[in-house]
N, C-alpha and C positions, 0 to 999 in steps of 0.2 A: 504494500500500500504506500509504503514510504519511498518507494522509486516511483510508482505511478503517478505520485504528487510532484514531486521531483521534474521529471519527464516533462509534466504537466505545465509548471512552474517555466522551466526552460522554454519551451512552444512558446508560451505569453509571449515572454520577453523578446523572441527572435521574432513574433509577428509583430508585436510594438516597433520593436526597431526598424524592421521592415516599413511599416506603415510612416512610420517618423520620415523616414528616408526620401520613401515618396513624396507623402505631403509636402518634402522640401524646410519639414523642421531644423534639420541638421545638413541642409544644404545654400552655398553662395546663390545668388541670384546674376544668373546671365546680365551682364547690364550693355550689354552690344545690343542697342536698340536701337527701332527704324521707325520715320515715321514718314509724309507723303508731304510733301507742298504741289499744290494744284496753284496752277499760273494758265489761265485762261485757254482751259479745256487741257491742258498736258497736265500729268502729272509724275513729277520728278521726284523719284525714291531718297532717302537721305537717312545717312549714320551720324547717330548720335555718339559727342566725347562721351567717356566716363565719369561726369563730375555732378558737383548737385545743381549747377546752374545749368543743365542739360534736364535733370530731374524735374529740377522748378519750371522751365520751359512743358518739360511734357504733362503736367499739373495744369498749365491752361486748355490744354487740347480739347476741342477743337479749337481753333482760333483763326477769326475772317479777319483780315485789316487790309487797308489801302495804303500800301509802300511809296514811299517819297521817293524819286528820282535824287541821285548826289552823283557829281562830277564825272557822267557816262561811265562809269563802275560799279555802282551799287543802287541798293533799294532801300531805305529802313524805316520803320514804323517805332516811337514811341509806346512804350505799354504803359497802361493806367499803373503798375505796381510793379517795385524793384525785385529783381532777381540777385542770387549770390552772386558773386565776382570773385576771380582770380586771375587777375589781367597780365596781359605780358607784349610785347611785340614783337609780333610773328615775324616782320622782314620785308616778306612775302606774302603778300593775301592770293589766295587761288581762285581760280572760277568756280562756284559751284559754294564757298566758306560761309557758313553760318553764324554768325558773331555775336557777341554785346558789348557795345559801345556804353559805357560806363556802367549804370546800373539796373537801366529800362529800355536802352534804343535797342533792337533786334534790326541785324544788317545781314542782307543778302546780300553778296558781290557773283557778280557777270562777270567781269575782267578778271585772268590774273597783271598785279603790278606790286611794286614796291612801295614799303608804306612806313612810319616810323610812329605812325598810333598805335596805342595799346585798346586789346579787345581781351575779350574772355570767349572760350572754342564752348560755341552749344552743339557744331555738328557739318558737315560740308553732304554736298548733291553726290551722289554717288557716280555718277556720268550726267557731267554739263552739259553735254552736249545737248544746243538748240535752245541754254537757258535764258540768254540772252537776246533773241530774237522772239523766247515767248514772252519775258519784261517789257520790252519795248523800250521807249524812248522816255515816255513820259511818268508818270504815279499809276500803278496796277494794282488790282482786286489779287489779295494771296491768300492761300485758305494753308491751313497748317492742320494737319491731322493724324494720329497715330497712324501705324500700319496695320495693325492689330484689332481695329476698331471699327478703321474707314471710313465711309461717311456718316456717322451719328451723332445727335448733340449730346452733351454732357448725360442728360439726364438719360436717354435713349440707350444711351454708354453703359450707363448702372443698371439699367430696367434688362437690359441684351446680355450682358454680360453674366452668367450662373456662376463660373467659379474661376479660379486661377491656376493653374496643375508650375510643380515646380520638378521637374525630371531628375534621374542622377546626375544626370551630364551637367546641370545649370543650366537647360534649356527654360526659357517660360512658356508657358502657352494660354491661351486664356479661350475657355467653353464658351459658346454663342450661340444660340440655336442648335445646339445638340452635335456642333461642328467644335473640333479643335481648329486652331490659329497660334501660327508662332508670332512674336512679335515684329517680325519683318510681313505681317499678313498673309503667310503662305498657309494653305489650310492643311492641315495636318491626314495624310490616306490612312 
């Protein structure tokens, strides 16, 4: 009786740990996250840094704003609320660079050029290409949205979304209609 309990006792614990494992109790969180900017009907994939002002950007998602034109290179829209900063200057800004300009302006840059402002990295386009010519010339409509999510408003977000699975690998994935979805939005077979 005293090894049956035993036995018994053992099982527990290895199905506990198991179940911890999955749930992602005892596991990192992937934080290679992807989210979409939609610029007048394209929409252009985009990696996020690893920082919390990358965090605090994806906390406003969804996000509509109309981008201000700056010196045939860039886009940027003031946000109503400051985000973290840990600024530095890059050198080099790239095509495709996702930035904050002190502690509220979010800068998209079209151009690579040389630069000796300091930005904080929320994330760069993953292929530019064609970014620039969907910007245009003048202030454009930018929609900012997880990849994970896609097009839903906040609350539609919460109401859609059933749960959040954390894998062993540190993959995240988030249930949606009874579909898995990595955070790069790919649906999970």
């Amino acid at each position: 009786m005293k090894r049956l309990f035993t036995f018994f006792a053992a099982m527990c614990v290895l199905v506990a740990s198991s179940w911890a494992e999955t749930c992602g109790l005892n596991q990192t969180v992937n934080t290679d996250m992807h989210i979409h900017v939609i610029v007048g009907g394209r929409t252009f994939s985009a990696t996020l840094a690893d920082n919390e002002t990358s965090e605090a950007f994806v906390a406003l998602l969804p996000l509509s704003v109309t981008m201000n034109e700056l010196n045939g290179n860039e886009k940027y829209h003031y946000l109503s609320s400051s985000l973290p900063t840990n600024s530095y200057a890059p050198g080099t800004i790239q095509a495709g660079d996702l930035m904050l300009y002190g502690n509220n302006c979010i800068v998209l840059f079209y151009e690579t050029f040389s630069s000796a402002y300091s930005y904080t990295r929320i994330g760069s386009i993953d292929n530019p290409s064609g970014l620039a010519s969907a910007l245009g010339s003048g202030n454009v409509a930018v929609r900012f949205e997880s990849a994970a999510t896609g097009n839903l408003s906040t609350k539609e977000h919460r109401e859609a979304v059933q749960s959040v699975k954390v894998l062993r690998d540190g993959q995240v994935w988030v249930v949606r209609d009874g579909r898995e979805y990595s955070v790069n939005g790919q649906m999970r077979k």
